[in-house]
C-alpha positions as CSV (number, residue, x, y, z in Angstrom):
1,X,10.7,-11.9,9.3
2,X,14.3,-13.2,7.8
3,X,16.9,-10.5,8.6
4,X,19.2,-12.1,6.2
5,X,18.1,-10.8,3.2
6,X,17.8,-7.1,5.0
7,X,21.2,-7.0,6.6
8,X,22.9,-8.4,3.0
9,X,21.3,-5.6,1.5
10,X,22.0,-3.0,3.8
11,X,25.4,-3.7,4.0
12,X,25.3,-3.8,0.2
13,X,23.7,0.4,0.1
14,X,26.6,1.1,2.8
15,X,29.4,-0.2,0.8
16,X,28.2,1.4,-2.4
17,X,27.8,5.1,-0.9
18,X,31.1,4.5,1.1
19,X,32.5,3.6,-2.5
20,X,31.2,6.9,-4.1
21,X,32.7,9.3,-1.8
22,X,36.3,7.1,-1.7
23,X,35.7,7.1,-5.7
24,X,35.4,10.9,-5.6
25,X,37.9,11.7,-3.6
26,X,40.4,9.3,-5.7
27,X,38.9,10.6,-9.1
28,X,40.4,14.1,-7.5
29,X,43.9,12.8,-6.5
30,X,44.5,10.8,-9.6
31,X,43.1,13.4,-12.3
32,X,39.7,12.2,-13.6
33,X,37.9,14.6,-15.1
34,X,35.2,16.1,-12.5
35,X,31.0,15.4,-13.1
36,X,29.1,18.2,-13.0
37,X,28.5,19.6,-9.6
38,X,24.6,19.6,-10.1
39,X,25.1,15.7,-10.5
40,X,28.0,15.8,-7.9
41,X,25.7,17.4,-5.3
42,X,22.5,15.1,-6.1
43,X,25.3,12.0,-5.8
44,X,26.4,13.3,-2.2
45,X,22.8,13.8,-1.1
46,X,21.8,10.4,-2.1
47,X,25.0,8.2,-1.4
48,X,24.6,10.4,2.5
49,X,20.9,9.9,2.9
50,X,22.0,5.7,1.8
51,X,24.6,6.0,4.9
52,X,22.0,7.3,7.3
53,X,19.3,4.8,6.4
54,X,21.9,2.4,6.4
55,X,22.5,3.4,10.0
56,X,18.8,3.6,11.0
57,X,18.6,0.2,9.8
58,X,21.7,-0.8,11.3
59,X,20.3,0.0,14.9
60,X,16.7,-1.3,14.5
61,X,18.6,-4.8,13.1
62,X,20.5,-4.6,16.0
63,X,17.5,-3.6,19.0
64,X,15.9,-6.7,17.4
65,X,18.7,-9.2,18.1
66,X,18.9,-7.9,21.3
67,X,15.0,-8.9,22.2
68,X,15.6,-11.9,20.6
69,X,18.5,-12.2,22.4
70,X,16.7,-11.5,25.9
71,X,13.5,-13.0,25.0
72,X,15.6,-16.6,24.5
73,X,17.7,-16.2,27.2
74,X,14.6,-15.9,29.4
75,X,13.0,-18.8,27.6
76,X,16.1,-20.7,28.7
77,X,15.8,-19.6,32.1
78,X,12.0,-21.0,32.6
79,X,12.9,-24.2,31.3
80,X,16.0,-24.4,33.8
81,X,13.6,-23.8,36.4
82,X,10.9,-25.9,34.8
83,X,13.5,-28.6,34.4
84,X,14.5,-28.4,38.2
85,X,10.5,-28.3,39.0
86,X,10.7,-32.0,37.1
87,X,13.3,-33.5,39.0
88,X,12.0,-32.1,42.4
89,X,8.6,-33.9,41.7
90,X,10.5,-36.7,40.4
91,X,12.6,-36.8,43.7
92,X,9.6,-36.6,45.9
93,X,7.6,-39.4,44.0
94,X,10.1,-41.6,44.7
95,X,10.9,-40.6,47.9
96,X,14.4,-39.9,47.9
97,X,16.3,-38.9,51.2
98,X,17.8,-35.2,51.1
99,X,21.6,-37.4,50.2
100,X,19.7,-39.5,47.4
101,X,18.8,-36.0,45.7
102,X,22.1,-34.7,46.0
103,X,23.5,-37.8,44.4
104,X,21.0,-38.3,41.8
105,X,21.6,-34.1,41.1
106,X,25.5,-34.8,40.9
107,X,24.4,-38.1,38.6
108,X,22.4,-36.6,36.2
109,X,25.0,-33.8,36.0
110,X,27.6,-36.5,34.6
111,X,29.9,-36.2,37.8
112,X,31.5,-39.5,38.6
113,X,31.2,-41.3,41.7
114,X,34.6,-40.7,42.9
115,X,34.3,-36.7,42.2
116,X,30.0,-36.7,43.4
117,X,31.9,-39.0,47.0
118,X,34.8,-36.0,46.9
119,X,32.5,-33.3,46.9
120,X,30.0,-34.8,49.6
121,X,32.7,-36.0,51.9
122,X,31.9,-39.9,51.8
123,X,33.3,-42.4,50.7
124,X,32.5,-44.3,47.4
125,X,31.0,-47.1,48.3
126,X,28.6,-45.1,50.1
127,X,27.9,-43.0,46.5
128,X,27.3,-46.3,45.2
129,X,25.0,-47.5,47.9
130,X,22.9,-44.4,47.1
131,X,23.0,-44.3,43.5
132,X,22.0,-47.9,43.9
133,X,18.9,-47.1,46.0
134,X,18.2,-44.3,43.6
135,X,17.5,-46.9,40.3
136,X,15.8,-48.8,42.9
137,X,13.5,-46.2,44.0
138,X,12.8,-44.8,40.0
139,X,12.7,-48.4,38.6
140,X,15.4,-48.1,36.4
141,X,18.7,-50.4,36.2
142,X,21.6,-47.4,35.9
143,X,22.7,-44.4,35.1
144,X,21.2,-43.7,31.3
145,X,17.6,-44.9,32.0
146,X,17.7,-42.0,35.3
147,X,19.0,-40.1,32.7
148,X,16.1,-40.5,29.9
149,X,13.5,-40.5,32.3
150,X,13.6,-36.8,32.4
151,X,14.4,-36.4,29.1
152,X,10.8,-38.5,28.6
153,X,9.4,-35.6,30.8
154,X,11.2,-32.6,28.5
155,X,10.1,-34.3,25.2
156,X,6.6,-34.5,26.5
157,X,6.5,-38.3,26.7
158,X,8.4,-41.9,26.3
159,X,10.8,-42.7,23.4
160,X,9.9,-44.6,20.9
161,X,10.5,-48.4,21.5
162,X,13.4,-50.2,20.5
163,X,15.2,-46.6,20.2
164,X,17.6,-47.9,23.2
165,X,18.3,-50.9,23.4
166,X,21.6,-50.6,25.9
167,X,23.0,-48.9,29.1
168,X,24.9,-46.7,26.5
169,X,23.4,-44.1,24.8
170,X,26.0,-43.2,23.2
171,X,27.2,-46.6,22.0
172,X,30.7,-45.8,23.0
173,X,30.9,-47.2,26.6
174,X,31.7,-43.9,28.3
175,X,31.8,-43.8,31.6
176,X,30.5,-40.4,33.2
């Protein structure tokens, strides 16, 4: 169900019975001359039973976004862990040693070789020596085909062909 059209018009109800009872209290102050109370009263009751549905409303509008909310955050959970399932088969099909994973982790994360030798200690040339043995090992030729592998797996199969035709999916020669 669209809550759009629900949360306009309950916002709408609210504004309009918050606009009677400021109306009626400025009609007082500035000297209009007073309804009849029978109306007055009928008025009050309606523009106050408007408020509370406006209210009611307000909190069921409000429980639902917070299922949705936790319903999508645990969908995003599952697919981080489905996601991590994916690479840990992937690893293990191609035999990677325990530093290959780390490296091919930190690579698919975007860190740089400099910043994935920093954090693991080593020098670069031994980062390179593994990331090199890692395209080996997956049959790919660098960074962006690792890459779209797994986004192969995510998207349920390969890309189209012809869709990338270079190292650079972004066509901007970044470097990661």
């Amino acid at each position: 169900m669209k809550q759009g059209p629900l949360l306009v018009a309950l916002v709408a109800a609210q504004i309009v019975c918050a606009g009677f009872f400021l109306f009626t209290t400025l009609s007082a102050l500035l000297g209009f001359p007073p309804i009849s109370w029978r109306a007055r009263e009928l008025i009050e009751i309606a523009a106050a039973l408007g408020l509370i549905v406006g209210a009611v409303m307000g909190a069921v509008l409000v429980a639902r976004a917070l299922r949705r909310t936790a319903k999508v955050e645990g969908q995003l959970r599952l697919a981080s862990g489905a996601f991590m399932d994916v690479l840990d088969e992937r690893f293990a099909d191609w035999g990677l040693t325990p530093a290959e994973r780390d490296v091919a982790l930190f690579s698919i994360k975007g860190i740089s070789t400099a910043h994935i030798a920093q954090m693991r200690d080593t020098s670069e040339g031994t980062v390179k020596a593994q990331t090199n043995a890692i395209y080996r090992k997956a049959g790919v030729s660098g960074r962006p085909q690792l890459l779209s592998l797994f986004i192969e797996d995510l998207m349920g199969g390969p890309l189209p062909t012809g869709a990338q035709d270079s190292d650079d999916p972004l066509g901007d020669n970044s470097v990661a």
